[in-house]
C-alpha positions as a printed NumPy array, in Angstrom:
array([[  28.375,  -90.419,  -51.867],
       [  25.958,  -92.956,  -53.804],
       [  26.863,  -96.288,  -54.927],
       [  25.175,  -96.619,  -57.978],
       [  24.864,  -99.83 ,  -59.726],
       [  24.123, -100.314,  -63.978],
       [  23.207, -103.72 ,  -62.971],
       [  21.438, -103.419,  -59.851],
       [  19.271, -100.16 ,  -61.4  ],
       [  18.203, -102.365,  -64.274],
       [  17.129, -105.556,  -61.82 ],
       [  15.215, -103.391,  -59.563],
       [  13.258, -100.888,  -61.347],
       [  11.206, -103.003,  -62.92 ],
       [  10.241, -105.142,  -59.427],
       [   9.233, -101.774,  -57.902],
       [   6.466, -101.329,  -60.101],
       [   4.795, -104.331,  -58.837],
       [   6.521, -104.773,  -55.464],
       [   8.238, -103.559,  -52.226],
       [  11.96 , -104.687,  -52.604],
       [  14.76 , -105.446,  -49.554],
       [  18.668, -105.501,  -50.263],
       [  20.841, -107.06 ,  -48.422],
       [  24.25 , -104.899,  -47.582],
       [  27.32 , -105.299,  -45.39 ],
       [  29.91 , -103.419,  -44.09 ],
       [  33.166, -104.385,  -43.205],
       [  36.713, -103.814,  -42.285],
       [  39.374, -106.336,  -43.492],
       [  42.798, -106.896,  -41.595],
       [  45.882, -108.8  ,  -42.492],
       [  45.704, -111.53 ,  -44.667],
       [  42.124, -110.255,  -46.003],
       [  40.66 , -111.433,  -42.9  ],
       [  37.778, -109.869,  -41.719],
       [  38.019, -108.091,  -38.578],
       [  34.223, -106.72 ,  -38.709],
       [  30.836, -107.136,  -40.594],
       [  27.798, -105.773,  -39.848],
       [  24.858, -106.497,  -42.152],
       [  21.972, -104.293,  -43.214],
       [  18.898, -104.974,  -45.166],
       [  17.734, -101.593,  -47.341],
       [  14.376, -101.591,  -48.286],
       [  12.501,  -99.474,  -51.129],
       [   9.432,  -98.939,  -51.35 ],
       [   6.995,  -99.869,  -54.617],
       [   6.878,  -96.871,  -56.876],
       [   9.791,  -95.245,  -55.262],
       [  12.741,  -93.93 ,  -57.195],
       [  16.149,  -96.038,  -56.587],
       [  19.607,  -94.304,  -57.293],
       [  21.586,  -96.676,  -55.179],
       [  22.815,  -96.621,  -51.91 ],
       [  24.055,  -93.909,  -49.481],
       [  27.541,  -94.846,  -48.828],
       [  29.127,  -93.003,  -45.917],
       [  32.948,  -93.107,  -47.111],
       [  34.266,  -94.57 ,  -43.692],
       [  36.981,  -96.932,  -43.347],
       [  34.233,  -99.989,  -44.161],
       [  33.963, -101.04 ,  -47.671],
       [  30.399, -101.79 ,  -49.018],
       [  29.282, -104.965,  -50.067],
       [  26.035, -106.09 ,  -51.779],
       [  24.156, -109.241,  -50.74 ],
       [  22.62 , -111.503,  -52.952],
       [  19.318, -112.149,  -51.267],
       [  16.998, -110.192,  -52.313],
       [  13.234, -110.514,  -50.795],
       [  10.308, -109.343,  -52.917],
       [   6.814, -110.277,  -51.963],
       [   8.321, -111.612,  -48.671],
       [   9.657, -113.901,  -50.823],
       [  13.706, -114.301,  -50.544],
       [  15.611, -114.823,  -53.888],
       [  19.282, -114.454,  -54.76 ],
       [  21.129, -112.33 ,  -57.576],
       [  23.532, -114.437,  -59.228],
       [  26.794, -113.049,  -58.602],
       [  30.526, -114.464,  -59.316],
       [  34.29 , -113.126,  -58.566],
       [  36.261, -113.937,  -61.349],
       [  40.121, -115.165,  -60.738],
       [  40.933, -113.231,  -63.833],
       [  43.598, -110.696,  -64.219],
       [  42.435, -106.822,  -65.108],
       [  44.78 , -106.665,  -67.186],
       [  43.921, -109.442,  -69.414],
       [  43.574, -107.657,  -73.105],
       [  40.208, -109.479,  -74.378],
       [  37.832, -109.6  ,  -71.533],
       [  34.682, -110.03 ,  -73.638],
       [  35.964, -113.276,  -75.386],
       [  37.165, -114.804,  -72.239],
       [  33.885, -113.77 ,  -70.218],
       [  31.866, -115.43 ,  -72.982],
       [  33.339, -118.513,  -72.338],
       [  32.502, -118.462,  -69.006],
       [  28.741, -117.824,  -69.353],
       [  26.892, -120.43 ,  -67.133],
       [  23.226, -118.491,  -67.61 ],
       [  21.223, -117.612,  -70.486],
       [  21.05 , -113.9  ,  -69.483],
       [  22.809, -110.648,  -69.531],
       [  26.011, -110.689,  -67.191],
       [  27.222, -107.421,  -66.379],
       [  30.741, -107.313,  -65.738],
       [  32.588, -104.671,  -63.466],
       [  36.531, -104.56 ,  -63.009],
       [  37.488, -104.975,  -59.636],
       [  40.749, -103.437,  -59.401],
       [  42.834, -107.232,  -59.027],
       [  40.08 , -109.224,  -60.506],
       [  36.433, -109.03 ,  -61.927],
       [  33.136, -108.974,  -60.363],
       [  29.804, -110.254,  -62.492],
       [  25.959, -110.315,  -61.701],
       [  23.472, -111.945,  -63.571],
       [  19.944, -109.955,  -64.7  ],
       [  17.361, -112.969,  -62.997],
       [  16.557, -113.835,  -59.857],
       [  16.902, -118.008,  -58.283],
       [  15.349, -119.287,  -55.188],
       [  17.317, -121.187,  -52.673],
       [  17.93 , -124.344,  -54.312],
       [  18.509, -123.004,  -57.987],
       [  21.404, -121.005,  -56.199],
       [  23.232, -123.469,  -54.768],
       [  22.978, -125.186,  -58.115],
       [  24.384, -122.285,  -59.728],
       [  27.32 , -121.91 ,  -57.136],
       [  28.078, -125.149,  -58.674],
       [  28.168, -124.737,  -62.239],
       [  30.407, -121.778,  -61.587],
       [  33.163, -124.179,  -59.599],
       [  32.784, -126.413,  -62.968],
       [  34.065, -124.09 ,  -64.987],
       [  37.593, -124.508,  -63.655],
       [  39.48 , -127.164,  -65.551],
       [  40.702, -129.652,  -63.138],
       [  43.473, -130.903,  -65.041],
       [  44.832, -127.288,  -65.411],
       [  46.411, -125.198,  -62.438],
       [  44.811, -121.634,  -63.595],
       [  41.418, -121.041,  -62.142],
       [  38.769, -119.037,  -63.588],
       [  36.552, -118.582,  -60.471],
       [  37.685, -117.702,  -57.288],
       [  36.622, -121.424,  -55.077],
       [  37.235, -119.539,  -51.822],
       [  34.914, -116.921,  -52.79 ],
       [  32.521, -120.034,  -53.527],
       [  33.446, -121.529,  -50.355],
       [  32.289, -118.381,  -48.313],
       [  28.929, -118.067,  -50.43 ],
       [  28.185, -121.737,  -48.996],
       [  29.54 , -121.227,  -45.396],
       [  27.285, -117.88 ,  -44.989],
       [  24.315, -119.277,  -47.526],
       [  24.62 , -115.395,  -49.501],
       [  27.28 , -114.311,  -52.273],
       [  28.713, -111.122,  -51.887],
       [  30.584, -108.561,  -53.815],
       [  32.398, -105.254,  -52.782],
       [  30.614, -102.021,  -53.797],
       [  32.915,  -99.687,  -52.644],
       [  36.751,  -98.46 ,  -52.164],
       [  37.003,  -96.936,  -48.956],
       [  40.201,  -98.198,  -47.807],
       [  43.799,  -99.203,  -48.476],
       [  43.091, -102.968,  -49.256],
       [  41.648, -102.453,  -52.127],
       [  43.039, -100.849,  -55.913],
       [  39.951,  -99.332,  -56.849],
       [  35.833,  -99.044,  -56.777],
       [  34.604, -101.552,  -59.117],
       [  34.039, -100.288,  -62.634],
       [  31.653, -101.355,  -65.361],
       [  33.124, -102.913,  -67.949],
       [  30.647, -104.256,  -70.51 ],
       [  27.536, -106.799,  -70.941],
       [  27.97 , -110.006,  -72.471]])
């Protein structure tokens, strides 16, 4: 099976004109507690002028999960990613999403199955990314117990210096393959 991506089709197309592009992946099997009991990373590289449908995704008992570095030019970047703390079920996603904008550029949003996922359509180096992980933790109101971004997700993208976001649904710990839900 191929993991295709709306987002990740519309970032990269355009670089491989131009450039030679390298993903980031990982694969990994969670335990109890959603603790990880195994991760092995993989870079996947395409070629400039080559066609990109997505990834080949094998359907094993290890989910999928896409990196945010990104190296073009031997050049490392980061997609701006961010795991909501928001409830699928919540009735007016668009409004609430809109809100929670922290970039002026497209943010493609994709339901998670418990939560949402969202990527951002630009590219930062190093430093603009931490920055970013930054504004996102801002936009939960300290004085009120709900949180809008998940600050352990945060945490990890610090700790491991990537973000990452499940691609995939190939086991029980999960609800569902992330779906796209709209652009705001």
């Amino acid at each position: 099976m191929i993991l295709k991506s709306e987002f990740l089709s519309k970032l990269i197309i355009p670089i491989l004109e131009q450039n030679d592009v390298e993903l980031q992946y990982s694969k990994y099997q969670l335990g109890g507690k959603s603790q990880t009991l195994y991760r092995e990373t993989f870079q996947y590289q395409i070629k400039r002028g080559q066609n990109f449908n997505g990834i080949q995704n094998n359907g094993d008992k290890y989910e999928i999960a896409l990196h945010s570095t990104i190296k073009i030019a031997d050049q490392q970047l980061h997609i701006p990613m961010v795991d909501f703390n928001v409830n699928s079920n919540l009735g007016n996603v668009a409004k609430v999403f809109k809100k929670l904008k922290v970039m002026d550029s497209e943010l493609y949003i994709y339901n998670s199955g418990r939560s949402f996922h969202g990527y951002y359509l630009n590219l930062l180096n190093s430093d603009d990314w931490y920055k970013y992980l930054g504004s996102l933790l801002l936009l939960n109101d300290r004085k009120k117990p709900f949180k809008y971004i998940d600050t352990r997700w945060v945490g990890h993208c610090l700790e491991h210096g990537y973000s990452a976001l499940r691609l995939s649904k190939n086991s029980n710990s999960y609800l569902s393959k992330p779906i796209f839900v709209t652009i705001i």
